[in-house]
C-alpha positions as CSV (number, residue, x, y, z in Angstrom):
1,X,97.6,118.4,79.4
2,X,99.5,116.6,82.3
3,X,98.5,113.2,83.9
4,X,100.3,111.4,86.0
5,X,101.5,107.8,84.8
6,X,103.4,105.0,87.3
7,X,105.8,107.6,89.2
8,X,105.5,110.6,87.3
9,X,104.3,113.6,85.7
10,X,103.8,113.3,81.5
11,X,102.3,115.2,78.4
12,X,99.3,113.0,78.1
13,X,99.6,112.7,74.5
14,X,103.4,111.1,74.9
15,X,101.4,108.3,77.1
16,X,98.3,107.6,74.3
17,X,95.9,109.4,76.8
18,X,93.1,110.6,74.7
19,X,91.8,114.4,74.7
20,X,88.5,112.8,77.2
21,X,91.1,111.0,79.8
22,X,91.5,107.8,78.8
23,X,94.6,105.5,78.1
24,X,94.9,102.7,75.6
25,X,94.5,99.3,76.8
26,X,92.2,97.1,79.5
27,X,92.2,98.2,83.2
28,X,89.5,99.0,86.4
29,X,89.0,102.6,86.6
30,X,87.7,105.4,89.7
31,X,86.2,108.9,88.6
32,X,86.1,111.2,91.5
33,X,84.6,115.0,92.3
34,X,87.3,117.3,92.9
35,X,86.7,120.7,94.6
36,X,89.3,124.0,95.6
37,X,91.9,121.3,95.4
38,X,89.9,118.5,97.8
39,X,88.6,115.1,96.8
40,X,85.4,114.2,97.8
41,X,85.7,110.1,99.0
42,X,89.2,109.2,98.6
43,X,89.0,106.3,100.7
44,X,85.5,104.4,99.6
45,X,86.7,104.5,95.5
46,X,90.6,103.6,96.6
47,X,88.7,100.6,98.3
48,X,86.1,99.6,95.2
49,X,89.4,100.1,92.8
50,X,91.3,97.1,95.2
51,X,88.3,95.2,95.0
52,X,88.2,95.3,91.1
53,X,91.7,95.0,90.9
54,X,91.7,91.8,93.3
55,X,89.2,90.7,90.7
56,X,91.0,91.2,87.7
57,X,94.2,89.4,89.0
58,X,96.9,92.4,89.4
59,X,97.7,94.8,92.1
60,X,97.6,98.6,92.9
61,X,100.3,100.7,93.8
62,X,100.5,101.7,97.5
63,X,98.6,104.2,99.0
64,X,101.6,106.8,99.1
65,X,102.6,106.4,95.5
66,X,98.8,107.3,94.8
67,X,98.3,110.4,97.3
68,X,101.7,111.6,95.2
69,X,100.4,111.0,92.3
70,X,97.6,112.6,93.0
71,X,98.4,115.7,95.0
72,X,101.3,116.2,91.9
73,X,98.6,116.2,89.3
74,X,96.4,118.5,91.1
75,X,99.0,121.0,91.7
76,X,100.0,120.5,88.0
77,X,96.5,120.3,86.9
78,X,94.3,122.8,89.3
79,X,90.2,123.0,88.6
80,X,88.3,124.8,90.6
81,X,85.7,121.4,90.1
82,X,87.4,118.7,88.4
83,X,87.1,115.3,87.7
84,X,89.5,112.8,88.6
85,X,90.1,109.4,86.9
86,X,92.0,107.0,88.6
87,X,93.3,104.2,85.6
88,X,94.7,101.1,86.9
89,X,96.4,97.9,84.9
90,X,99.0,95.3,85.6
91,X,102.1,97.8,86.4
92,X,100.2,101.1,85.1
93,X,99.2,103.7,87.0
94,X,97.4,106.9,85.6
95,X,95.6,109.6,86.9
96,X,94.4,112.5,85.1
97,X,92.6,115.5,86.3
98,X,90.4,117.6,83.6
99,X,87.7,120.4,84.5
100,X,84.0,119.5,85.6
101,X,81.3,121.4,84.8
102,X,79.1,121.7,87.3
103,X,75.1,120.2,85.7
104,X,72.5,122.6,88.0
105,X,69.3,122.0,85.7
106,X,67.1,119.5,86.7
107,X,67.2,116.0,84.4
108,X,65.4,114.3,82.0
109,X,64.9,110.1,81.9
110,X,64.7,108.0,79.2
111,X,64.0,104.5,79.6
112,X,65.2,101.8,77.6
113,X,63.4,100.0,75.1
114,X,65.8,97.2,74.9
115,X,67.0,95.1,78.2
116,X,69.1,93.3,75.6
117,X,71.0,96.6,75.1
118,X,72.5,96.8,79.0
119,X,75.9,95.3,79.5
120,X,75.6,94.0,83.2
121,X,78.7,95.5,85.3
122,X,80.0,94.5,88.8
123,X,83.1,96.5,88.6
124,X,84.3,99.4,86.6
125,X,86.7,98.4,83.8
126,X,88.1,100.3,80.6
127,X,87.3,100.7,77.8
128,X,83.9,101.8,79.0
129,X,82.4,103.0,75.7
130,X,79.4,100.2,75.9
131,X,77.8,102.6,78.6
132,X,79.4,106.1,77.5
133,X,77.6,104.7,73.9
134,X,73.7,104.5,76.3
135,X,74.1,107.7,77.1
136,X,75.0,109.2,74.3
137,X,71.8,107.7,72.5
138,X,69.8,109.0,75.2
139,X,71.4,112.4,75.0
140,X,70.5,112.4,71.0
141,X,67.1,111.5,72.0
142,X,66.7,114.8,73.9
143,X,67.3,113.1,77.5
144,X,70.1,113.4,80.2
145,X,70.0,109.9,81.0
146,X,68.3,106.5,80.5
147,X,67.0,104.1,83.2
148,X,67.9,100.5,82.5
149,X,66.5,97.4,83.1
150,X,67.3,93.9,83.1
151,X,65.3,90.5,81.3
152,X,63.1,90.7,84.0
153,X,62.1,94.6,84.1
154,X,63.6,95.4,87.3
155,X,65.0,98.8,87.5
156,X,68.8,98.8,87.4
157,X,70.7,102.4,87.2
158,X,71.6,104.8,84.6
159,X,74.5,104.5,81.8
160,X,76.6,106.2,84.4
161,X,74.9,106.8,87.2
162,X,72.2,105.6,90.3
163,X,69.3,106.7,91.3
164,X,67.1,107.6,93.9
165,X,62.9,107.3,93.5
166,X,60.4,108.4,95.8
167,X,57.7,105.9,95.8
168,X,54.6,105.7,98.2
169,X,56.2,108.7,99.9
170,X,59.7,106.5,100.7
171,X,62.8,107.3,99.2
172,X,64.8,104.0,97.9
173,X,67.4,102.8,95.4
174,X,67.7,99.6,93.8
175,X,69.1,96.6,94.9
176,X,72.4,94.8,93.9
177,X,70.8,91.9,93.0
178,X,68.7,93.7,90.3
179,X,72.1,94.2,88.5
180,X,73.6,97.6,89.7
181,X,76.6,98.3,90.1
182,X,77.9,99.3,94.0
183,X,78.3,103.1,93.1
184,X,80.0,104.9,95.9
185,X,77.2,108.0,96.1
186,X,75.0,104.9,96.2
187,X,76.4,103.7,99.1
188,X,76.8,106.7,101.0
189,X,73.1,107.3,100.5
190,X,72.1,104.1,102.3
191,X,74.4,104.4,105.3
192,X,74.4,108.0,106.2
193,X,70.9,109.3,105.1
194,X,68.2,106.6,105.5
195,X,67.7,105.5,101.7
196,X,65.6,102.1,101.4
197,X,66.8,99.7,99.1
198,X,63.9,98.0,97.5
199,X,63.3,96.2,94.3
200,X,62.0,98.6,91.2
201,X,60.1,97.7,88.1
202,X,59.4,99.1,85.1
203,X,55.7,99.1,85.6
204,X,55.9,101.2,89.2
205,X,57.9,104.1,87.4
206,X,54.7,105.7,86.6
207,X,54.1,105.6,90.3
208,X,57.3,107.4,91.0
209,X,56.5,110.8,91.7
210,X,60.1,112.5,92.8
211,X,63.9,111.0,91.8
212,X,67.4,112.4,91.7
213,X,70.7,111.1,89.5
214,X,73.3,110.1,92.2
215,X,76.8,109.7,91.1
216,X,80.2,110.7,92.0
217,X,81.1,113.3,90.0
218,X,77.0,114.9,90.2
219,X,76.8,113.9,94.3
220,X,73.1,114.7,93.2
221,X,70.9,116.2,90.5
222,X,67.3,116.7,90.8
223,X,65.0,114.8,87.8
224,X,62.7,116.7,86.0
225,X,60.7,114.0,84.2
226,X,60.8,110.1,83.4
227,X,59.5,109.2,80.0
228,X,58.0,112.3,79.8
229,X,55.9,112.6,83.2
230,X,57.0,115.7,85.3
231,X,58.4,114.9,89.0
232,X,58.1,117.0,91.6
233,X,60.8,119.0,93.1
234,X,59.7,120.2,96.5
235,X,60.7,121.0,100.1
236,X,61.5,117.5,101.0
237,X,63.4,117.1,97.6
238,X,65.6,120.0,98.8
239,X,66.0,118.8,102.1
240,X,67.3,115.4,101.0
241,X,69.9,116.9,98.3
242,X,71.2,119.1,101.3
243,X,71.6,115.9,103.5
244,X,73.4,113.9,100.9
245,X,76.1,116.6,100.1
246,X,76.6,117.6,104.1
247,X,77.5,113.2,103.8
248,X,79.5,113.4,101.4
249,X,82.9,114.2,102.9
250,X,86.0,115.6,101.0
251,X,89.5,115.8,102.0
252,X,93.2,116.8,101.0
253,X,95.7,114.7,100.2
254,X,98.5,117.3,100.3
């Protein structure tokens, strides 16, 4: 496999990048849908990654050594859907593009026993096993994914993703201030198609009657169940994943 490290392309193994796409090492960190050569959102996760990397006390690389860093690796690296990670340190660059396999059947929620268990995050820094390890205990546990909560049962997000309730027939997502971090499909939700942001908890999940998983690489997935209740999936469910992809743009870099 190819990546693409500083200012040009390597065998990913010659630059320690394991076989799932990540370096060796401590660093902030974008994943990113790819599509027929297009990235969905360039812009808003090039934004979040200066943010975190303003945070963290180091610099990125200009915007043209990334586009050509990018547009390299996906002519290198074509997927018809990929998944693009963007891996920034102090004077490290990496970018490796690996095949996405598109998830089309509706999801199943866990929620956690544990608050204690959740690792708050504001920004998204490698390693990142603390949340990769949530959901895979969810997925042993038969689920997709696993609502968190904080100490005081508010409703966060998922291991690695947002979400979307219906609840009294109003579609929201939960607030920053709950402990979520600011996920870009999250953000798109609330600016272009009319999602509330209201404050969740654990005891008005049985209340929830219709949810999707929001993420980058997902744009949107339908829920199935939560803690075993069924959701519904119905005309206005379909009408609101339709919105959300026809706002969420995606562009070429070439």
């Amino acid at each position: 496999m190819q990546i693409w490290l500083n200012d040009q392309l390597v065998d990913a193994a010659a630059a320690d990048v394991s076989i799932g796409g990540w370096p060796s090492g401590e660093g902030v960190f974008e994943t990113i849908r790819t599509q027929d050569g297009e990235i969905f959102e360039l812009g808003r996760h090039m934004r979040r990654a200066l943010e975190a990397a303003t945070a963290k006390g180091f610099s990125l690389p200009n915007e043209e050594v990334v586009r050509t860093g990018i547009h390299s690796l996906l002519t290198s690296e074509p997927q018809t859907i990929g998944r693009l990670r963007l891996l920034f340190s102090k004077g490290r660059f990496i970018a490796v593009h690996q095949s996405y396999v598109e998830i089309t059947k509706p999801a199943h929620l866990a929620v956690i026993a544990d608050s204690d268990a959740v690792e708050s995050i504001s920004i998204k820094t490698f390693p990142y096993e603390h949340r990769l390890v949530l959901l895979e205990q969810a997925q042993q546990s038969g689920f997709d994914e696993i609502i968190c909560l904080n100490e005081g049962d508010e409703v966060t997000e998922g291991a690695v993703s947002n979400f979307l309730f219906r609840l009294d027939e109003q579609w929201i997502t939960t607030p920053l201030s709950s402990g979520v971090l600011p996920g870009i499909q999250r953000g798109i939700v609330i600016e272009r198609c009319g999602i509330g942001v209201k404050q969740i908890f654990k005891s008005e999940l049985d209340r929830v009657d219709a949810a999707f998983i929001i993420s980058s690489l997902k744009i949107t997935l339908s829920v199935a169940s939560i803690a075993g209740k069924s959701l519904q999936i119905d005309e206005d469910c379909k009408a609101l994943a339709s919105n959300i992809w026809a706002n969420t743009h995606r562009h070429s870099v070439g």
